[in-house]
N, C-alpha and C positions, 0 to 999 in steps of 0.2 A: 576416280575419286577426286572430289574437289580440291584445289590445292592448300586453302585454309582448312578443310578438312584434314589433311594428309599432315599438315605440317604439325600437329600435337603428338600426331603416331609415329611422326619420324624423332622427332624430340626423348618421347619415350623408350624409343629402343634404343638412341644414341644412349640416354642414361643407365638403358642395362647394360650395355656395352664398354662403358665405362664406368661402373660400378665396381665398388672396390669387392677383392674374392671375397667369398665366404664366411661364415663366420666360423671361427676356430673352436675345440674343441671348450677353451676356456671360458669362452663367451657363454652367458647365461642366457636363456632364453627371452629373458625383460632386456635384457640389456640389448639384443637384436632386434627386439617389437620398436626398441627407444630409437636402434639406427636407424630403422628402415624411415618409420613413420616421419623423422626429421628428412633422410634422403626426398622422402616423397612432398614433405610440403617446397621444400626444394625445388624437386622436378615443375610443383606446379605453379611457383613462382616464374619461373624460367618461361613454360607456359605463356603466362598473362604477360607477360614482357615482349614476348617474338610475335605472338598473333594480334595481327593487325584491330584497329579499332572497328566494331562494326557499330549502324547507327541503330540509335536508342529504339528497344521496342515499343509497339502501342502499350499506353497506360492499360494497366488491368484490375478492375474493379477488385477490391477484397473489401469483406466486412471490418468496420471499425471495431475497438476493441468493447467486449461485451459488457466490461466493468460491473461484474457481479460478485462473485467469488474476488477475494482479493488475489489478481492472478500472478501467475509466475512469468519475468521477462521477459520477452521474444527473445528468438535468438539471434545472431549478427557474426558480425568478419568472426571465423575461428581460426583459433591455431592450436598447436600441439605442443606443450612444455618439453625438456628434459626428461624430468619425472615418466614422462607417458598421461597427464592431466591435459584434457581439452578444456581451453577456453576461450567461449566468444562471446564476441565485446558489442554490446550494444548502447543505444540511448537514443538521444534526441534534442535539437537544439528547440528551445520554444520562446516564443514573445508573446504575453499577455497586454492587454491595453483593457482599462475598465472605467467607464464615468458612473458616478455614482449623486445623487441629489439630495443626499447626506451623509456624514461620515460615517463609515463601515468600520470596523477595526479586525483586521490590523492596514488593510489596505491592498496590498497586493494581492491575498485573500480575502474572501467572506465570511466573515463567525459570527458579529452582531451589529445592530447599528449602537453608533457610540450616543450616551445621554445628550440631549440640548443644552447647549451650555450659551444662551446670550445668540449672537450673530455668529457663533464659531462652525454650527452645523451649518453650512454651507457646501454648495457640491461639491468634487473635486474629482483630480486626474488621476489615477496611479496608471507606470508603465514599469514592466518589469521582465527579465529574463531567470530570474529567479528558480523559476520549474525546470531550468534543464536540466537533463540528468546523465547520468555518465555509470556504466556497469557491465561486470564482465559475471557472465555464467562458466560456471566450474563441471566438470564432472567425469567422473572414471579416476585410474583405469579400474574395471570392474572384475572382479571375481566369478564362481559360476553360480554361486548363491548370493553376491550381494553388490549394490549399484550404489556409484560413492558420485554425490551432486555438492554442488553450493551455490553461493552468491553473492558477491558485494556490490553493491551497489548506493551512488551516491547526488543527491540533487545540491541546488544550491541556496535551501532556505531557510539556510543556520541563522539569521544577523548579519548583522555587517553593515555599512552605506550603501546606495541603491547599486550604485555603480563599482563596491568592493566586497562584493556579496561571500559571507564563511560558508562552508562547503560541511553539508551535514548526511552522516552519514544514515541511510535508508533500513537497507540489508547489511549484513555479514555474519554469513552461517553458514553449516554445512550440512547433509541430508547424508545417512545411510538406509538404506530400502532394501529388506528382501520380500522380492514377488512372491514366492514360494507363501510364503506364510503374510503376504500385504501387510507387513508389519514396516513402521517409520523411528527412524530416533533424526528428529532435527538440534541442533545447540549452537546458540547464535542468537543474530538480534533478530527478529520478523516482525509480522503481522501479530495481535494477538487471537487467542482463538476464538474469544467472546465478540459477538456481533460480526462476523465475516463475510456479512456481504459490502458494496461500494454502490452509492445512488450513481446516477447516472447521467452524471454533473460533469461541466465543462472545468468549472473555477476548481482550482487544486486544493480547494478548502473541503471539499468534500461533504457539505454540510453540518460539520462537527459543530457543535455547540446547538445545535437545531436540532436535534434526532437522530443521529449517528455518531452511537460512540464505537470505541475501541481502535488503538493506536499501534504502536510496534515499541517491543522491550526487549529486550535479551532475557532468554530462558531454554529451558531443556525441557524439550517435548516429545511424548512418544504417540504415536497413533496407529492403529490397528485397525483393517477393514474385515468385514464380512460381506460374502453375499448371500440372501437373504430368499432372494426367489429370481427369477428371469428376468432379467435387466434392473434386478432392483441392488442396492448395494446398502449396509448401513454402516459408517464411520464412525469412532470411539477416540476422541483425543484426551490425553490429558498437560499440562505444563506446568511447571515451576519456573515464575517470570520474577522479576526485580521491580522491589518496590522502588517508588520516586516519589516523595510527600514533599509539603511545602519546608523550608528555611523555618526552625524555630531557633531564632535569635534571643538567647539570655542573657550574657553582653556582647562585647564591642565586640570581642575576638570568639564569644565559644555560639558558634551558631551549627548545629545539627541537619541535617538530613532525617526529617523524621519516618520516612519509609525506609532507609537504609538501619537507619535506628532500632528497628523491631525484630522480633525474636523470630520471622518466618519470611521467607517469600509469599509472596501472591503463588495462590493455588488457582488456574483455570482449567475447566471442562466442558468438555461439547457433543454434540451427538447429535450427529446428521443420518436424515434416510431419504436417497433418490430413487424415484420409481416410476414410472412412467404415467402421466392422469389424465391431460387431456390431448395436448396436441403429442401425435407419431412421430418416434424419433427424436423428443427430446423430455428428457424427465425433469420433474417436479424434485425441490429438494425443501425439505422443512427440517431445521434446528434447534434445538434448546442449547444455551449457554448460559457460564456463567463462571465468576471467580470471589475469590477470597482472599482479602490480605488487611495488614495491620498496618499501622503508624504509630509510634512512640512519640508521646509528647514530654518533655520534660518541662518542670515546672522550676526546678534548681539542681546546681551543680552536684547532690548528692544523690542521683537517680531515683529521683522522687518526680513520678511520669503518671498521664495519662493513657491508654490504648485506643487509639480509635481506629475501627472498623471502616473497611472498606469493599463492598462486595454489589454485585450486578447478577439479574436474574434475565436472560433475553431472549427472545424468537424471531429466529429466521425464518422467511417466505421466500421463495422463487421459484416464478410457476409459469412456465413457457403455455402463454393460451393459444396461438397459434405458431406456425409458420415463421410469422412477423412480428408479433405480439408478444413481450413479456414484462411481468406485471412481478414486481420485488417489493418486500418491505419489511420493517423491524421495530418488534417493541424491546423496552429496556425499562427497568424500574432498578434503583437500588441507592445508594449513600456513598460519598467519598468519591465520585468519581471525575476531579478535576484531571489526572492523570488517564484519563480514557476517553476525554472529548465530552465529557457530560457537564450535568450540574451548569451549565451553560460557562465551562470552567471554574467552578468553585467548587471546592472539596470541603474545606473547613471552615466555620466561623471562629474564629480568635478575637472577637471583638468583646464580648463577654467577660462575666467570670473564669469562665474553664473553655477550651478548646468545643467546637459542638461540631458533629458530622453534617453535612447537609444532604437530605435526601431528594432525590430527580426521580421522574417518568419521562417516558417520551417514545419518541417514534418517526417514523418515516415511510413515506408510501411513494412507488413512481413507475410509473407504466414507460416502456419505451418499443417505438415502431420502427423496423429496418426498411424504411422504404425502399430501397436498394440493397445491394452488397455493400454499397460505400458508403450512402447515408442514411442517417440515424436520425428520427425524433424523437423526444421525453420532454416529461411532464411532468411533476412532482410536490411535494413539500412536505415538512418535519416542524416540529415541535418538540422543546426541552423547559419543562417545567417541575424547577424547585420549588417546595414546600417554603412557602411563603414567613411561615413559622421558625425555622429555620437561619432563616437570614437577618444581616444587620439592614440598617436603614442604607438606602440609596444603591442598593445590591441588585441584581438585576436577579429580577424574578421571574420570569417567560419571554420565551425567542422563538419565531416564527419562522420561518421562510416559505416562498413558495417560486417556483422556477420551472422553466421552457428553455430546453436545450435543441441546439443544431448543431450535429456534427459532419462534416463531409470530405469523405478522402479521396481527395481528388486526383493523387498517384496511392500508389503504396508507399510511397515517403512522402507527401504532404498533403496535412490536414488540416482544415481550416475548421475553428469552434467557434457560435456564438451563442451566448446565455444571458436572457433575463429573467431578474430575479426582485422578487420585493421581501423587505426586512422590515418586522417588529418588530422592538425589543422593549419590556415592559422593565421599570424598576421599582424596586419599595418605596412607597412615599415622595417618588419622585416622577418630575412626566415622565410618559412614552415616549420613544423613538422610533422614525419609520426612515427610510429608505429605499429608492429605486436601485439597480444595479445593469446599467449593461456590457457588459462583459463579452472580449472576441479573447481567441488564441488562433497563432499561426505556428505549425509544428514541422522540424524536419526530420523526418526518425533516419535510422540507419541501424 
């Protein structure tokens, strides 16, 4: 046997050999799964310690990530709690750099290009680390009917100064699953369930305010699967998420939360069916979504309020045409939806007499080719167009985008992204706005 061969097996039986006795009578069953499994990350520390360094293997092509489904973390270094909870820690450092040949807002992302104001639209630099993110996946220990997950997870695109960036948190929730019956109870903050797929975009803006909404809230979500026929499955979610309205300010000191204000959560529901259509081996998934919630407006301190409505009707597409080939996209129509990446951020008009909902349509369409296992081409663009009627003067009323992404993992820990993109943004009564954008990232995952 080799000798770095030999030496992990010689290590392993010195540690049974020195292993404390038995476990006694008193010891409870968990309480010995907690020993052991601590002796063993142990053992395998000791491991990676005494065996010599060997040199790096050949890089190995793996497919970039699909960015369809809003997905769940990769996984990374684990370890094993006290408790008996496995958690591995992942993320990625990344650096964005983007020129742009008029101003975008907010800058580090891309949502819209900002009105012409004189000589002040002119081009500019943003550089930013901002996307890196940092997060550990949770899960066990498991029962024999039921699998306990989670997740926290956190980037750093709270605010802050460029270089004192607030750390905002992504995820944090937990998942119980039993197989038996494909039933889920998630409670926590996530994804929501309306609109859940992701274009297939480099910039971390994700083309929100152009044709992709829906965000991440904290809520309590159940979901149930069926299968339905031979590789086909059909998914039933439902949630109760928290609402988040604008600031209705009355005076100096009584300013409200007008989503927190109302008498209900946000109600979301969705319902997916994958089935197999055209290309072998990978299914076709189409969705209907949609939610429901209120905002309290108050008019004066004696609970004398307005209700406004806020809800979304939407369809998912994704539809593997070959091999190589897949072709995603999403319509949305509804009102209120500055909290969901819509309304090109506008939910309400308060410029008026009385508070007025603003109503949105829109959408987004983008084909992407895996030339490779490692690189990726896409192609795409969305539109978010509010009701004209709706809005005050100088409001922005249609945002366009349209974009060419390159993605290429040139290890499985680095990737390099380059995207451009062109921005309209049209407003009431006042010009248009346009914009180039070209857009690189440099990523180091782990």
């Amino acid at each position: 046997m080799n000798r770095k061969r030999a030496l992990p097996y010689a290590l392993m039986l010195a540690g049974l050999l020195l292993a404390p006795p038995a476990a006694t009578a008193a010891e409870t069953l968990e309480e010995r799964v907690i020993r052991l499994e601590k002796e063993l990350a142990e053992l395998k520390t000791l491991v990676r310690q005494t065996t010599p360094a060997q040199a790096p293997a050949a890089a190995v092509a793996v497919p970039p990530a699909a960015q369809t489904a809003k997905p769940a973390p990769p996984t990374g270094i684990a370890v094993t709690t006290a408790s008996g909870v496995r958690a591995q820690l992942y993320g990625f450092a990344r650096f964005d750099a983007s020129y742009d040949t008029g101003q975008i807002n907010p800058g580090n992302i891309a949502l819209w290009a900002k009105p012409v104001q004189g000589g002040d639209n002119d081009g500019e630099w943003n550089l930013t680390a901002g996307a890196t993110r940092l997060g550990i996946n949770l899960s066990g220990p498991d029962s024999e009917n039921l699998k306990l997950s989670g997740n926290i997870e956190l980037d750093f695109l709270g605010g802050g100064t460029e270089n004192n960036l607030n750390p905002r948190l992504r995820h944090g929730y937990l998942k119980a699953y039993w197989p038996a019956s494909d039933f889920s109870i998630i409670a926590g903050q996530t994804w929501d369930l309306v609109s859940s797929l992701i274009p297939f975009v480099d910039d971390p803006g994700l083309m929100w305010a152009s044709g992709n909404i829906g965000m991440r809230h904290p809520q309590l979500r159940l979901t149930k699967g069926f299968s339905v026929a031979e590789q086909s499955r059909l998914e039933i979610a439902a949630a109760a998420s928290r609402n988040i309205g604008e600031s209705n300010k009355l005076t100096e000191t009584w300013i409200t939360d007008t989503g927190k204000d109302a008498a209900m959560p946000t109600v979301q529901g969705r319902i997916a069916l994958s089935a197999p259509l055209i290309a072998e081996g990978k299914p076709a998934t189409i969705a209907v979504s949609g939610h429901y919630g209120q905002e309290e407006w108050d008019s004066d301190l004696n609970n004398t309020h307005l209700t406004l409505p806020s809800w979304s009707c939407n369809l998912e597409l994704l539809l593997p045409v070959s091999s190589k080939l897949l072709l995603a996209g999403e319509y949305f129509t509804g009102s209120n939806l500055d909290d969901y990446a819509g309304g090109i951020f506008q939910g309400v008009n308060a410029k008026g007499a009385e508070p007025e909902e603003i109503r949105s349509s829109g959408g987004w369409a983008a084909l992407r080719y895996a030339y490779s296992p490692a690189v990726a081409l896409s192609i795409g663009g969305g539109i978010d167009d509010p009701e004209d009627g709706d809005l005050a003067d100088n409001a922005r009323s249609a945002n366009r985008s349209l974009f060419a992404s390159y993605v290429n993992q040139i290890t499985p820990n680095f990737i390099l992204g380059v995207q451009l993109s062109q921005w309209r943004t049209e407003y009431k009564n006042a010009p248009d706005s346009d914009a180039f954008r070209a857009q690189s990232s440099m990523t180091y995952k782990f």
